[in-house]
C-alpha positions, 0 to 999 in steps of 0.5 A: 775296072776298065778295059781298052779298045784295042788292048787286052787291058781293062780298068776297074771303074773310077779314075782311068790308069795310064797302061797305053802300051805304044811307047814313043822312040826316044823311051829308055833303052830295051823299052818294051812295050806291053804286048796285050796277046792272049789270044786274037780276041786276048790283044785288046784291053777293051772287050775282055774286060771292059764293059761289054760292047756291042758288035755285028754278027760274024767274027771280025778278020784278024788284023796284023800283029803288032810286033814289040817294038824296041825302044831306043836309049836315051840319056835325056829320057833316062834322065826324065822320064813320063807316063809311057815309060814309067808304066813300061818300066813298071811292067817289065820289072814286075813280069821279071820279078814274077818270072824269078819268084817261080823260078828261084823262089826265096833266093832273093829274087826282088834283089836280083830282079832290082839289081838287074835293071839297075846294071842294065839302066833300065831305069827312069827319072835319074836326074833328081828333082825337087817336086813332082816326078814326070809319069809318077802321079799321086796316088800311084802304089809300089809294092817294092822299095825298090820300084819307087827307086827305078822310077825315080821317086824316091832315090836311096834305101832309106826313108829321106833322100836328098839333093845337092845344090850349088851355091854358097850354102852346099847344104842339099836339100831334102826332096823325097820322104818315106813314112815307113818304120820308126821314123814317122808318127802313127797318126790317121791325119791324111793331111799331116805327117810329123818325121822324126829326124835320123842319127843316134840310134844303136845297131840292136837297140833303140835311141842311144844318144842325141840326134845332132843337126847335120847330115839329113837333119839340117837338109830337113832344116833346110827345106823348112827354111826354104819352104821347099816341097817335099815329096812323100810316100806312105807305107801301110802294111800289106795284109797279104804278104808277110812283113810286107809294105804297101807304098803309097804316093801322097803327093807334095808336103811343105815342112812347117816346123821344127822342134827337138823333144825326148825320145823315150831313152831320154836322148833328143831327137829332133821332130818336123811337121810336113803339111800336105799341099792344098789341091791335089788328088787325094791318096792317102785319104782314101786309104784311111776312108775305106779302112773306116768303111770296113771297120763300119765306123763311117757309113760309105757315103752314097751307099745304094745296097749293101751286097750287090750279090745278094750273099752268092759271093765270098765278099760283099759287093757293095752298090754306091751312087754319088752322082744322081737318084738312080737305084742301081742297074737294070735288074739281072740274076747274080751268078758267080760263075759261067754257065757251061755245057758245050764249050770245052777242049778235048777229054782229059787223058790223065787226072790229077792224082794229088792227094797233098793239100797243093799240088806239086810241080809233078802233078799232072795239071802242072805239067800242062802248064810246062811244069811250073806253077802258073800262079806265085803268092796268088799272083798269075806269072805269065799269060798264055793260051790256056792256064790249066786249072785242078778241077772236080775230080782232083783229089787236092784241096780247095786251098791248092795253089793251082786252083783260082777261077772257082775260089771265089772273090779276093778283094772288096769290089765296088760297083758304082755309077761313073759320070758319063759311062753309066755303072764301073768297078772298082776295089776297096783294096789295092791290087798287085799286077797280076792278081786275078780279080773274077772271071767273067760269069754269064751265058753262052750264046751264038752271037750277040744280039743288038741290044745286048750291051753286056757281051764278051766275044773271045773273037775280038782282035785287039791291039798287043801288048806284052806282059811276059818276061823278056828272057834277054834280060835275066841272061836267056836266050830270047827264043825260051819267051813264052807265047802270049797270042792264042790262036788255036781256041774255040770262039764263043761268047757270053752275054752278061745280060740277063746273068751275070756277076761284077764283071759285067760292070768293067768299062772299056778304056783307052788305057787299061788296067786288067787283061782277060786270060783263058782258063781251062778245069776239068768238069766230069772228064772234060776241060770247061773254058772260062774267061778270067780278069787280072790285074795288068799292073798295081791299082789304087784303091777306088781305082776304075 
Protein backbone atom coordinates (compact mmCIF):
# COMPACT_ATOMS: atom_id res chain seq x y z
CA UNK A 1 0.00 0.00 0.00
CA UNK A 2 1.43 3.43 -0.57
CA UNK A 3 0.74 6.69 0.01
CA UNK A 4 1.76 10.20 -1.74
CA UNK A 5 3.78 13.12 -1.03
CA UNK A 6 1.31 15.56 -0.72
CA UNK A 7 -1.72 13.74 -0.49
CA UNK A 8 -3.30 12.05 2.16
CA UNK A 9 -3.43 9.03 0.16
CA UNK A 10 -1.11 5.95 0.57
CA UNK A 11 -0.76 2.63 -1.82
CA UNK A 12 -0.51 -0.97 -0.53
CA UNK A 13 3.01 -2.02 -1.89
CA UNK A 14 3.15 -3.47 -5.65
CA UNK A 15 1.96 -1.60 -8.63
CA UNK A 16 1.23 2.17 -8.24
CA UNK A 17 -2.91 3.24 -8.36
CA UNK A 18 -3.29 6.33 -10.37
CA UNK A 19 -5.54 8.18 -7.53
CA UNK A 20 -3.85 11.81 -8.36
CA UNK A 21 -6.62 14.07 -7.62
CA UNK A 22 -5.68 17.34 -9.63
CA UNK A 23 -7.96 16.95 -12.58
CA UNK A 24 -7.26 18.89 -15.89
CA UNK A 25 -9.98 21.82 -16.95
CA UNK A 26 -11.41 19.91 -19.78
CA UNK A 27 -12.36 16.72 -17.20
CA UNK A 28 -16.41 16.24 -17.44
CA UNK A 29 -18.96 18.51 -15.97
CA UNK A 30 -19.02 18.79 -12.05
CA UNK A 31 -15.51 16.81 -12.00
CA UNK A 32 -14.63 17.19 -8.50
CA UNK A 33 -11.45 16.35 -7.47
CA UNK A 34 -10.64 14.19 -4.43
CA UNK A 35 -9.96 16.41 -1.42
CA UNK A 36 -7.29 14.73 0.71
CA UNK A 37 -8.32 16.79 4.24
CA UNK A 38 -8.33 14.92 7.25
CA UNK A 39 -6.51 17.28 8.85
CA UNK A 40 -3.57 19.49 7.88
CA UNK A 41 -1.37 16.54 8.46
CA UNK A 42 -4.62 14.36 7.00
CA UNK A 43 -4.19 16.20 3.26
CA UNK A 44 -1.13 14.07 1.88
CA UNK A 45 -1.29 10.63 0.73
CA UNK A 46 2.29 10.63 1.48
CA UNK A 47 2.90 10.43 5.24
CA UNK A 48 -0.18 9.15 6.49
CA UNK A 49 0.26 6.01 5.10
CA UNK A 50 2.91 5.62 3.10
CA UNK A 51 6.54 4.73 4.32
CA UNK A 52 7.43 6.65 7.13
CA UNK A 53 9.72 9.76 6.07
CA UNK A 54 12.12 11.59 7.75
CA UNK A 55 11.68 15.05 8.76
CA UNK A 56 13.27 18.06 10.71
CA UNK A 57 12.26 19.13 14.11
CA UNK A 58 9.64 21.70 14.52
CA UNK A 59 6.39 21.38 12.60
CA UNK A 60 6.00 22.57 9.28
CA UNK A 61 3.49 25.92 8.59
CA UNK A 62 0.71 25.16 7.01
CA UNK A 63 0.20 25.80 3.42
CA UNK A 64 -2.54 26.95 1.51
CA UNK A 65 -5.74 25.23 1.09
CA UNK A 66 -6.53 23.82 -1.82
CA UNK A 67 -10.00 24.56 -3.03
CA UNK A 68 -11.94 21.71 -4.93
CA UNK A 69 -11.89 22.72 -8.03
CA UNK A 70 -14.94 22.70 -10.54
CA UNK A 71 -14.15 20.68 -13.73
CA UNK A 72 -15.47 21.90 -16.65
CA UNK A 73 -17.99 19.74 -19.13
CA UNK A 74 -16.77 18.49 -22.10
CA UNK A 75 -18.51 16.56 -24.88
CA UNK A 76 -15.13 15.34 -26.00
CA UNK A 77 -14.05 14.18 -22.46
CA UNK A 78 -17.42 12.87 -21.90
CA UNK A 79 -17.10 11.02 -25.09
CA UNK A 80 -13.39 9.94 -24.15
CA UNK A 81 -12.31 9.95 -20.96
CA UNK A 82 -8.36 9.06 -19.31
CA UNK A 83 -7.00 8.16 -15.69
CA UNK A 84 -7.85 11.41 -13.97
CA UNK A 85 -11.16 11.25 -14.83
CA UNK A 86 -12.12 7.81 -14.79
CA UNK A 87 -10.70 7.99 -10.86
CA UNK A 88 -12.53 11.17 -9.99
CA UNK A 89 -15.47 9.31 -11.64
CA UNK A 90 -15.01 6.63 -9.66
CA UNK A 91 -14.57 8.40 -6.32
CA UNK A 92 -17.49 10.53 -6.35
CA UNK A 93 -19.80 7.79 -7.20
CA UNK A 94 -18.82 5.75 -4.54
CA UNK A 95 -18.81 8.44 -1.73
CA UNK A 96 -22.42 9.28 -3.29
CA UNK A 97 -23.43 5.52 -3.15
CA UNK A 98 -21.83 5.70 0.54
CA UNK A 99 -23.67 8.57 1.58
CA UNK A 100 -27.30 6.81 0.38
CA UNK A 101 -26.42 3.27 2.15
CA UNK A 102 -26.27 5.17 5.52
CA UNK A 103 -28.80 7.10 4.88
CA UNK A 104 -31.51 5.40 3.21
CA UNK A 105 -30.27 1.76 3.80
CA UNK A 106 -32.25 -1.16 1.48
CA UNK A 107 -34.33 1.50 -0.73
CA UNK A 108 -32.31 0.78 -3.72
CA UNK A 109 -29.48 3.12 -3.20
CA UNK A 110 -27.00 1.62 -5.77
CA UNK A 111 -29.87 2.45 -8.36
CA UNK A 112 -30.33 5.81 -7.09
CA UNK A 113 -27.04 6.47 -6.76
CA UNK A 114 -26.20 5.13 -10.81
CA UNK A 115 -29.39 6.75 -11.96
CA UNK A 116 -28.23 9.94 -10.72
CA UNK A 117 -24.89 10.23 -12.46
CA UNK A 118 -26.45 9.07 -15.57
CA UNK A 119 -29.47 11.97 -15.61
CA UNK A 120 -26.37 14.22 -14.51
CA UNK A 121 -24.02 13.09 -17.23
CA UNK A 122 -21.66 12.34 -14.98
CA UNK A 123 -20.21 9.93 -16.90
CA UNK A 124 -17.16 9.05 -19.04
CA UNK A 125 -16.01 7.10 -22.38
CA UNK A 126 -19.55 7.23 -23.85
CA UNK A 127 -18.47 7.13 -27.31
CA UNK A 128 -18.13 3.02 -27.96
CA UNK A 129 -15.11 1.47 -29.03
CA UNK A 130 -13.46 -1.48 -29.89
CA UNK A 131 -10.59 -2.27 -27.67
CA UNK A 132 -9.03 -0.52 -24.81
CA UNK A 133 -10.92 2.18 -22.59
CA UNK A 134 -8.91 5.55 -22.00
CA UNK A 135 -8.24 5.52 -18.04
CA UNK A 136 -9.41 1.79 -17.63
CA UNK A 137 -6.57 -0.39 -17.28
CA UNK A 138 -6.22 -4.29 -16.74
CA UNK A 139 -6.75 -5.39 -13.70
CA UNK A 140 -8.88 -2.19 -12.35
CA UNK A 141 -11.81 -3.96 -10.15
CA UNK A 142 -15.83 -2.88 -9.84
CA UNK A 143 -17.74 -3.68 -7.09
CA UNK A 144 -21.10 -2.47 -8.97
CA UNK A 145 -22.30 -3.12 -12.65
CA UNK A 146 -23.16 -0.23 -12.89
CA UNK A 147 -19.50 1.52 -12.21
CA UNK A 148 -18.23 -0.41 -15.26
CA UNK A 149 -21.05 1.37 -17.08
CA UNK A 150 -20.35 5.08 -15.98
CA UNK A 151 -16.74 4.56 -16.78
CA UNK A 152 -17.53 3.12 -20.06
CA UNK A 153 -16.29 -0.50 -20.08
CA UNK A 154 -18.90 -2.38 -20.64
CA UNK A 155 -22.19 -0.20 -21.76
CA UNK A 156 -25.48 -2.10 -21.10
CA UNK A 157 -27.18 -4.40 -18.21
CA UNK A 158 -26.33 -7.60 -19.86
CA UNK A 159 -23.15 -9.66 -20.30
CA UNK A 160 -22.40 -8.85 -24.17
CA UNK A 161 -22.36 -5.33 -25.48
CA UNK A 162 -22.12 -4.52 -28.84
CA UNK A 163 -21.26 -1.65 -31.69
CA UNK A 164 -22.75 -0.68 -34.88
CA UNK A 165 -20.58 0.04 -37.77
CA UNK A 166 -21.22 1.37 -41.24
CA UNK A 167 -21.02 -0.19 -44.14
CA UNK A 168 -22.77 -2.82 -46.26
CA UNK A 169 -22.73 -5.39 -43.46
CA UNK A 170 -24.60 -3.38 -40.50
CA UNK A 171 -24.05 -6.31 -38.47
CA UNK A 172 -22.36 -4.68 -34.88
CA UNK A 173 -19.78 -5.78 -33.50
CA UNK A 174 -19.59 -7.54 -30.15
CA UNK A 175 -16.93 -5.30 -28.04
CA UNK A 176 -17.09 -5.98 -24.39
CA UNK A 177 -18.23 -9.42 -22.46
CA UNK A 178 -19.16 -9.86 -18.93
CA UNK A 179 -18.40 -13.41 -17.45
CA UNK A 180 -20.97 -13.52 -15.02
CA UNK A 181 -23.93 -15.96 -14.56
CA UNK A 182 -24.93 -18.80 -16.86
CA UNK A 183 -23.16 -17.47 -19.68
CA UNK A 184 -19.35 -18.30 -19.31
CA UNK A 185 -17.90 -21.88 -18.20
CA UNK A 186 -16.65 -22.17 -14.70
CA UNK A 187 -13.35 -22.97 -15.80
CA UNK A 188 -9.82 -21.60 -13.72
CA UNK A 189 -7.84 -21.02 -17.08
CA UNK A 190 -7.04 -17.30 -16.69
CA UNK A 191 -6.18 -17.55 -20.40
CA UNK A 192 -9.23 -18.95 -21.87
CA UNK A 193 -12.95 -18.26 -21.54
CA UNK A 194 -15.52 -20.38 -23.44
CA UNK A 195 -19.17 -17.96 -23.66
CA UNK A 196 -22.26 -19.57 -24.28
CA UNK A 197 -24.14 -17.65 -26.67
CA UNK A 198 -27.85 -15.63 -25.76
CA UNK A 199 -31.73 -16.57 -26.66
CA UNK A 200 -33.69 -19.47 -26.01
CA UNK A 201 -34.14 -19.47 -22.35
CA UNK A 202 -37.59 -19.40 -20.44
CA UNK A 203 -38.55 -16.42 -18.00
CA UNK A 204 -38.35 -19.30 -14.76
CA UNK A 205 -36.68 -21.92 -16.32
CA UNK A 206 -33.56 -22.94 -18.07
CA UNK A 207 -33.02 -23.52 -21.79
CA UNK A 208 -36.49 -23.54 -23.76
CA UNK A 209 -35.67 -23.69 -27.13
CA UNK A 210 -32.80 -23.53 -29.74
CA UNK A 211 -30.61 -20.34 -29.72
CA UNK A 212 -30.54 -18.99 -33.30
CA UNK A 213 -27.91 -16.95 -34.83
CA UNK A 214 -28.84 -13.54 -34.68
CA UNK A 215 -29.02 -10.56 -32.56
CA UNK A 216 -25.73 -10.85 -30.06
CA UNK A 217 -24.94 -14.45 -31.51
CA UNK A 218 -23.91 -13.37 -34.95
CA UNK A 219 -22.08 -9.99 -33.51
CA UNK A 220 -20.03 -12.72 -31.60
CA UNK A 221 -19.87 -14.60 -35.28
CA UNK A 222 -18.94 -11.31 -36.46
CA UNK A 223 -15.96 -10.77 -34.06
CA UNK A 224 -14.65 -14.15 -34.79
CA UNK A 225 -14.84 -13.43 -38.48
CA UNK A 226 -13.18 -10.27 -38.26
CA UNK A 227 -10.63 -11.30 -35.21
CA UNK A 228 -12.01 -8.35 -33.64
CA UNK A 229 -10.81 -7.77 -29.97
CA UNK A 230 -13.23 -8.38 -27.36
CA UNK A 231 -12.74 -6.83 -24.11
CA UNK A 232 -13.59 -9.04 -21.07
CA UNK A 233 -14.48 -8.82 -17.64
CA UNK A 234 -14.41 -11.24 -14.91
CA UNK A 235 -17.08 -11.81 -12.16
CA UNK A 236 -16.15 -13.74 -8.97
CA UNK A 237 -17.93 -13.92 -6.16
CA UNK A 238 -17.79 -11.50 -3.12
CA UNK A 239 -17.29 -13.28 0.18
CA UNK A 240 -18.09 -10.52 1.89
CA UNK A 241 -21.36 -9.32 0.64
CA UNK A 242 -24.38 -11.10 0.03
CA UNK A 243 -24.97 -12.16 -3.47
CA UNK A 244 -22.61 -9.77 -4.47
CA UNK A 245 -19.89 -10.07 -7.63
CA UNK A 246 -16.40 -8.69 -7.89
CA UNK A 247 -15.76 -7.64 -11.60
CA UNK A 248 -12.51 -7.78 -12.74
CA UNK A 249 -10.78 -6.58 -15.86
CA UNK A 250 -8.88 -9.33 -17.65
CA UNK A 251 -7.81 -7.13 -20.69
CA UNK A 252 -8.32 -7.83 -24.77
CA UNK A 253 -9.38 -11.60 -25.82
CA UNK A 254 -9.42 -12.64 -29.63
CA UNK A 255 -12.82 -14.97 -30.45
CA UNK A 256 -11.32 -18.44 -31.88
CA UNK A 257 -14.09 -20.65 -32.43
CA UNK A 258 -17.34 -21.18 -32.68
CA UNK A 259 -19.42 -24.13 -32.44
CA UNK A 260 -23.28 -25.27 -31.20
CA UNK A 261 -23.72 -28.36 -29.07
CA UNK A 262 -26.70 -29.49 -26.65
CA UNK A 263 -27.58 -27.64 -23.64
CA UNK A 264 -28.54 -30.24 -21.23
CA UNK A 265 -32.66 -29.75 -22.10
CA UNK A 266 -31.59 -31.03 -25.48
CA UNK A 267 -31.93 -27.57 -27.08
CA UNK A 268 -28.74 -26.00 -29.07
CA UNK A 269 -26.85 -23.39 -27.81
CA UNK A 270 -24.32 -22.00 -29.83
CA UNK A 271 -20.80 -22.01 -27.75
CA UNK A 272 -17.37 -19.42 -28.58
CA UNK A 273 -13.86 -19.90 -27.43
CA UNK A 274 -12.15 -16.19 -26.50
CA UNK A 275 -8.40 -16.51 -26.27
CA UNK A 276 -6.67 -13.69 -24.07
CA UNK A 277 -4.31 -11.54 -25.99
CA UNK A 278 -0.47 -12.20 -25.72
CA UNK A 279 1.69 -9.36 -23.40
CA UNK A 280 -0.72 -7.77 -21.04
CA UNK A 281 -0.70 -7.49 -17.51
CA UNK A 282 -1.84 -10.10 -15.58
CA UNK A 283 -5.30 -10.01 -13.86
CA UNK A 284 -7.33 -12.48 -13.63
CA UNK A 285 -4.32 -15.00 -13.10
CA UNK A 286 -3.52 -13.42 -10.11
CA UNK A 287 -6.89 -14.04 -8.51
CA UNK A 288 -6.59 -17.73 -9.43
CA UNK A 289 -3.02 -17.80 -8.05
CA UNK A 290 -3.76 -16.16 -4.51
CA UNK A 291 -7.00 -18.60 -4.42
CA UNK A 292 -4.27 -21.40 -4.87
CA UNK A 293 -1.91 -19.70 -2.22
CA UNK A 294 -4.83 -19.72 0.38
CA UNK A 295 -6.16 -23.39 -0.36
CA UNK A 296 -2.31 -24.26 0.30
CA UNK A 297 -2.19 -26.00 -3.12
CA UNK A 298 0.73 -24.17 -4.39
CA UNK A 299 3.48 -22.95 -2.09
CA UNK A 300 3.79 -18.65 -2.55
CA UNK A 301 6.55 -18.48 -4.83
CA UNK A 302 9.51 -16.47 -2.78
CA UNK A 303 7.53 -17.30 0.51
CA UNK A 304 10.25 -15.76 3.35
CA UNK A 305 8.11 -16.43 6.49
CA UNK A 306 4.90 -17.62 7.08
CA UNK A 307 3.28 -14.94 9.50
CA UNK A 308 5.23 -11.79 9.93
CA UNK A 309 3.45 -11.07 13.02
CA UNK A 310 4.37 -14.01 14.79
CA UNK A 311 0.47 -15.20 15.81
CA UNK A 312 -0.17 -11.26 17.33
CA UNK A 313 -2.34 -10.60 14.50
CA UNK A 314 -6.10 -12.17 13.78
CA UNK A 315 -4.43 -13.09 10.01
CA UNK A 316 -1.27 -14.34 9.02
CA UNK A 317 1.22 -11.71 7.65
CA UNK A 318 3.05 -13.24 5.10
CA UNK A 319 6.86 -12.15 4.36
CA UNK A 320 7.49 -12.72 0.39
CA UNK A 321 10.90 -11.64 -1.63
CA UNK A 322 11.21 -12.38 -5.11
CA UNK A 323 13.65 -10.00 -6.00
CA UNK A 324 17.20 -11.00 -4.19
CA UNK A 325 18.54 -12.91 -0.72
CA UNK A 326 17.57 -10.79 1.78
CA UNK A 327 15.48 -12.31 4.79
CA UNK A 328 13.21 -9.71 5.59
CA UNK A 329 13.82 -6.34 7.38
CA UNK A 330 15.77 -5.00 9.95
CA UNK A 331 14.32 -6.61 13.22
CA UNK A 332 11.49 -4.94 15.44
CA UNK A 333 8.96 -6.04 17.91
CA UNK A 334 5.39 -6.66 16.16
CA UNK A 335 2.87 -4.68 18.16
CA UNK A 336 -0.78 -4.57 16.78
CA UNK A 337 -1.63 -1.50 18.51
CA UNK A 338 -0.36 2.10 19.47
CA UNK A 339 1.17 2.63 22.57
CA UNK A 340 -0.90 5.01 24.35
CA UNK A 341 -0.56 7.08 27.69
CA UNK A 342 -0.91 10.74 27.01
CA UNK A 343 -2.10 11.55 24.21
CA UNK A 344 -5.84 12.06 24.54
CA UNK A 345 -9.14 14.54 24.06
CA UNK A 346 -10.94 15.93 26.81
CA UNK A 347 -12.75 13.27 29.56
CA UNK A 348 -15.81 11.38 28.23
CA UNK A 349 -18.92 13.09 29.69
CA UNK A 350 -21.34 10.31 29.25
CA UNK A 351 -20.45 6.32 28.18
CA UNK A 352 -22.29 4.42 26.12
CA UNK A 353 -25.03 2.53 28.00
CA UNK A 354 -25.85 -0.08 24.96
CA UNK A 355 -26.54 -3.30 26.00
CA UNK A 356 -27.62 -4.45 22.46
CA UNK A 357 -24.92 -6.36 20.27
CA UNK A 358 -24.41 -3.17 17.84
CA UNK A 359 -24.96 0.13 18.91
CA UNK A 360 -28.15 1.95 17.61
CA UNK A 361 -28.11 5.67 16.25
CA UNK A 362 -29.22 6.58 20.03
CA UNK A 363 -26.45 5.55 21.29
CA UNK A 364 -24.21 8.19 23.02
CA UNK A 365 -20.81 7.16 20.73
CA UNK A 366 -23.18 7.70 17.58
CA UNK A 367 -24.21 10.78 18.72
CA UNK A 368 -20.78 12.01 18.61
CA UNK A 369 -20.55 10.98 15.19
CA UNK A 370 -23.77 13.48 14.18
CA UNK A 371 -26.19 10.82 14.80
CA UNK A 372 -25.31 8.12 12.28
CA UNK A 373 -23.15 5.51 12.07
CA UNK A 374 -19.69 6.53 10.70
CA UNK A 375 -19.17 2.90 9.28
CA UNK A 376 -21.90 0.70 6.63
CA UNK A 377 -20.99 -2.87 5.74
CA UNK A 378 -17.68 -2.36 7.30
CA UNK A 379 -17.04 0.42 4.89
CA UNK A 380 -16.09 4.12 6.52
CA UNK A 381 -18.95 6.70 4.90
CA UNK A 382 -17.24 9.90 5.09
CA UNK A 383 -14.01 11.32 6.85
CA UNK A 384 -13.76 14.06 9.19
CA UNK A 385 -11.93 15.37 12.24
CA UNK A 386 -12.59 12.53 14.69
CA UNK A 387 -14.58 9.27 13.89
CA UNK A 388 -15.83 8.29 17.67
CA UNK A 389 -15.28 4.70 18.30
CA UNK A 390 -16.96 2.33 21.49
CA UNK A 391 -14.53 1.63 23.82
CA UNK A 392 -13.44 -0.27 27.10
CA UNK A 393 -16.32 0.77 29.35
CA UNK A 394 -19.16 0.32 26.53
CA UNK A 395 -21.34 -2.45 27.42
CA UNK A 396 -21.73 -3.65 23.67
CA UNK A 397 -20.17 -6.29 22.08
CA UNK A 398 -16.88 -6.91 20.04
CA UNK A 399 -19.21 -7.32 16.87
CA UNK A 400 -20.92 -3.60 17.30
CA UNK A 401 -20.68 -2.15 13.98
CA UNK A 402 -19.17 1.04 15.48
CA UNK A 403 -15.99 -0.50 16.71
CA UNK A 404 -12.95 -1.05 13.94
CA UNK A 405 -9.65 0.19 15.03
CA UNK A 406 -9.18 -2.55 18.10
CA UNK A 407 -10.90 -5.39 15.90
CA UNK A 408 -8.00 -6.43 14.30
CA UNK A 409 -6.84 -7.24 10.63
CA UNK A 410 -9.87 -7.61 7.75
CA UNK A 411 -7.79 -8.95 4.85
CA UNK A 412 -4.84 -11.01 4.02
CA UNK A 413 -1.53 -8.42 3.93
CA UNK A 414 1.51 -9.16 2.34
CA UNK A 415 4.84 -7.56 3.19
CA UNK A 416 7.28 -7.79 0.55
CA UNK A 417 10.30 -6.49 -1.17
CA UNK A 418 9.61 -3.99 -4.03
CA UNK A 419 12.51 -3.15 -6.57
CA UNK A 420 13.74 0.11 -5.68
CA UNK A 421 11.86 1.47 -2.44
CA UNK A 422 13.14 -1.49 -0.11
CA UNK A 423 10.04 -3.57 1.83
CA UNK A 424 5.68 -2.53 0.34
CA UNK A 425 2.08 -3.93 1.47
CA UNK A 426 -0.12 -5.30 -0.14
CA UNK A 427 -3.25 -7.54 -0.02
CA UNK A 428 -4.30 -11.00 -0.83
CA UNK A 429 -7.67 -9.70 -1.14
CA UNK A 430 -9.53 -7.04 -2.97
CA UNK A 431 -10.27 -4.08 -1.24
CA UNK A 432 -13.69 -1.82 -1.71
CA UNK A 433 -12.98 2.03 -1.16
CA UNK A 434 -13.44 2.96 2.07
CA UNK A 435 -12.41 -0.21 4.13
CA UNK A 436 -10.12 0.12 6.66
CA UNK A 437 -7.03 -1.73 6.36
CA UNK A 438 -5.02 -1.30 9.99
CA UNK A 439 -4.15 1.39 12.13
CA UNK A 440 -0.73 2.71 12.55
CA UNK A 441 1.01 0.90 15.72
CA UNK A 442 3.97 2.41 17.25
CA UNK A 443 5.25 4.57 19.92
CA UNK A 444 4.56 7.93 20.76
CA UNK A 445 7.78 10.32 20.74
CA UNK A 446 8.37 14.34 20.70
CA UNK A 447 9.96 14.42 17.45
CA UNK A 448 11.39 12.09 15.08
CA UNK A 449 14.96 11.68 15.37
CA UNK A 450 17.36 11.50 12.11
CA UNK A 451 17.77 7.96 11.38
CA UNK A 452 14.49 7.02 12.27
CA UNK A 453 12.67 6.35 8.69
CA UNK A 454 9.68 4.79 10.19
CA UNK A 455 7.74 8.20 11.40
CA UNK A 456 4.14 9.12 11.03
CA UNK A 457 3.74 12.98 12.01
CA UNK A 458 0.07 14.00 12.36
CA UNK A 459 1.56 17.94 11.64
CA UNK A 460 2.47 17.02 7.96
CA UNK A 461 0.51 19.57 5.42
CA UNK A 462 -0.68 17.59 2.59
CA UNK A 463 -1.98 18.52 -0.55
CA UNK A 464 -6.33 17.80 -0.28
CA UNK A 465 -8.23 16.13 -1.78
CA UNK A 466 -11.70 15.37 -1.43
CA UNK A 467 -13.57 12.08 -0.54
CA UNK A 468 -17.14 13.17 0.92
CA UNK A 469 -20.26 13.32 -0.66
CA UNK A 470 -21.02 16.35 -2.67
CA UNK A 471 -24.57 17.34 -1.55
CA UNK A 472 -25.32 18.97 -4.67
CA UNK A 473 -25.55 16.11 -6.37
CA UNK A 474 -28.33 14.06 -4.68
CA UNK A 475 -30.41 17.56 -4.26
CA UNK A 476 -28.76 19.25 -0.77
CA UNK A 477 -27.67 22.29 -0.48
CA UNK A 478 -23.92 22.47 -0.78
CA UNK A 479 -23.50 23.90 2.64
CA UNK A 480 -24.83 20.40 4.66
CA UNK A 481 -20.96 18.98 2.97
CA UNK A 482 -19.18 17.56 5.99
CA UNK A 483 -15.79 18.92 6.76
CA UNK A 484 -12.77 16.93 5.80
CA UNK A 485 -9.88 19.30 7.22
CA UNK A 486 -8.63 19.04 10.92
CA UNK A 487 -7.43 21.71 12.65
CA UNK A 488 -8.31 21.61 16.08
CA UNK A 489 -6.33 18.23 17.21
CA UNK A 490 -3.25 17.63 19.14
CA UNK A 491 -0.07 16.97 17.04
CA UNK A 492 1.93 14.14 18.00
CA UNK A 493 4.18 11.39 16.33
CA UNK A 494 4.83 7.91 16.07
CA UNK A 495 7.84 6.25 15.48
CA UNK A 496 7.41 2.48 14.09
CA UNK A 497 10.91 2.02 14.34
CA UNK A 498 11.78 -0.31 17.00
CA UNK A 499 7.68 -1.27 17.43
CA UNK A 500 5.50 -1.54 14.92
CA UNK A 501 2.81 -3.60 12.83
CA UNK A 502 2.36 -3.65 8.93
CA UNK A 503 1.66 -0.27 8.52
CA UNK A 504 5.29 0.72 8.75
CA UNK A 505 5.84 -1.31 5.44
CA UNK A 506 3.41 1.58 3.42
CA UNK A 507 5.54 3.44 0.97
CA UNK A 508 4.75 7.01 -0.29
CA UNK A 509 3.47 7.32 -3.83
CA UNK A 510 2.84 10.01 -6.14
CA UNK A 511 -0.61 8.52 -6.51
CA UNK A 512 -2.01 6.96 -3.69
CA UNK A 513 -4.47 4.61 -2.94
CA UNK A 514 -5.14 4.63 1.22
CA UNK A 515 -5.97 7.87 3.61
CA UNK A 516 -5.35 7.95 7.27
CA UNK A 517 -8.27 9.19 9.51
CA UNK A 518 -8.13 10.00 13.17
CA UNK A 519 -10.10 7.74 15.58
CA UNK A 520 -11.17 8.49 18.97
CA UNK A 521 -11.96 5.23 22.09
CA UNK A 522 -12.27 5.77 25.14
CA UNK A 523 -9.79 3.85 27.38
CA UNK A 524 -10.53 3.92 31.34
CA UNK A 525 -12.78 7.61 31.29
CA UNK A 526 -10.78 9.11 28.43
CA UNK A 527 -10.55 9.40 24.74
CA UNK A 528 -7.07 7.72 23.21
CA UNK A 529 -6.35 8.81 19.43
CA UNK A 530 -5.14 6.48 17.14
CA UNK A 531 -4.32 6.75 13.41
CA UNK A 532 -6.09 4.52 11.19
CA UNK A 533 -5.71 3.40 7.21
CA UNK A 534 -8.64 3.04 4.61
CA UNK A 535 -9.04 2.50 1.45
CA UNK A 536 -8.98 5.80 -0.85
CA UNK A 537 -10.68 3.59 -3.62
CA UNK A 538 -10.88 -0.27 -4.81
CA UNK A 539 -7.65 -1.91 -4.93
CA UNK A 540 -6.71 -5.28 -6.81
CA UNK A 541 -5.13 -7.84 -5.06
CA UNK A 542 -1.24 -7.62 -5.08
CA UNK A 543 -1.69 -4.07 -5.44
CA UNK A 544 0.68 -1.68 -3.51
Amino acid sequence: MEGGEGSNQFHAGGEKLNTQNDQNDDSPREMVRPSTSLNASNNDASASASVPVKRGPGRPPKGPEQRPMKLKRSDANQGTGNSEIVSSLMMRFDAVRRYLSQSRPGKGEVFVAVDTFKKLQLRTNTTKRVGSVPGVNVGDIFFLWGEMELVGLHGVPIGIDTMGKNGVDDTPLAISVVSSGKNADKGDDPETLILTGLGGTGKTSGQASDQRLEATNLSLEKSLREKSPVRVTRAVEDVRRTAGKIYIYDGLYTITDMWDEKSEAGFKVFKFRLLREPDQKNAFGIWKSVEQWKKGLVKRPGLVLEDLSHGAENLKVTLVNEVDDEKGPDAFSYITSLKQCDITVPPMVELCTCQSRSCSVDCVCIQRNGGELPYVENILVTRGEIVYECGDSCPCFAICKNKMIHTGLKFSLEVFKTMDCGWGLRSWDPIRAGSFICQYAGEIIEKAGEEDGYVFDTSRVYKPFEWNYEPELIGRDASEKVLERIDGLPAFVISAKESGNVARFINHSCSPNVFWQTIAREEKGVWCLYIGFFAMKHIPPLTS
